[in-house]
C-alpha positions in Angstrom: 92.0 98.9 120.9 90.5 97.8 117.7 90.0 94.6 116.4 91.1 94.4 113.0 90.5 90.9 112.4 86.5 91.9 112.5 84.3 90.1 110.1 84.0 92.7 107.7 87.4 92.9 107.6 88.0 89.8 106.9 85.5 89.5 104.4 86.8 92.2 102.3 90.2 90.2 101.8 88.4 87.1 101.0 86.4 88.2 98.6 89.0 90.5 97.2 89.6 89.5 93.5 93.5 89.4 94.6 95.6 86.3 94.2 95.3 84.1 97.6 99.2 85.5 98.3 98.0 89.0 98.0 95.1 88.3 100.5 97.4 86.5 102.8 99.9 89.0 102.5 97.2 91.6 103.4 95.8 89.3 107.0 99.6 88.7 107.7 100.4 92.7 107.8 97.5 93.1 109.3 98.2 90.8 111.8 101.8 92.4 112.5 100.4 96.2 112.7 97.9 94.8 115.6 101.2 93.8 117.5 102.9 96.6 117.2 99.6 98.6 118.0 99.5 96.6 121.4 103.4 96.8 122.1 102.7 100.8 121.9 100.2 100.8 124.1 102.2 98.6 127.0 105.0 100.5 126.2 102.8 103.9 127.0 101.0 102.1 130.3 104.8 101.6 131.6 105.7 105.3 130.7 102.4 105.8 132.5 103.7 103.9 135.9 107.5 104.5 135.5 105.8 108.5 135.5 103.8 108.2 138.7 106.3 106.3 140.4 108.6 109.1 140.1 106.0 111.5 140.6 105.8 109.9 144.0 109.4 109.7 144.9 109.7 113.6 144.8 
């Protein structure tokens, strides 16, 4: 997964010339999209395992 609290990232934001609620509007969505990137990807890694485990019951 990608980080998207890089540097550059982060930079971009801060330097924006956005009002400091805009930019931490902007790291607080970003925040909440990583989350819900990572809860997708456990979610697919137990679809993976619930998968084999039936596979292997058969």
């Amino acid at each position: 997964m990608t980080d998207r609290f890089d540097k550059s990232t982060l930079t971009r934001i801060i330097s924006s010339g956005y009002p400091v609620e805009a930019k931490v509007a902007q790291i607080i969505a970003l925040h909440e999209l990583q989350r819900i990137h990572q809860l997708n990807e456990i979610a697919n890694e137990i679809g993976h395992i619930i998968d084999t485990a039936k596979g292997n019951e058969l």
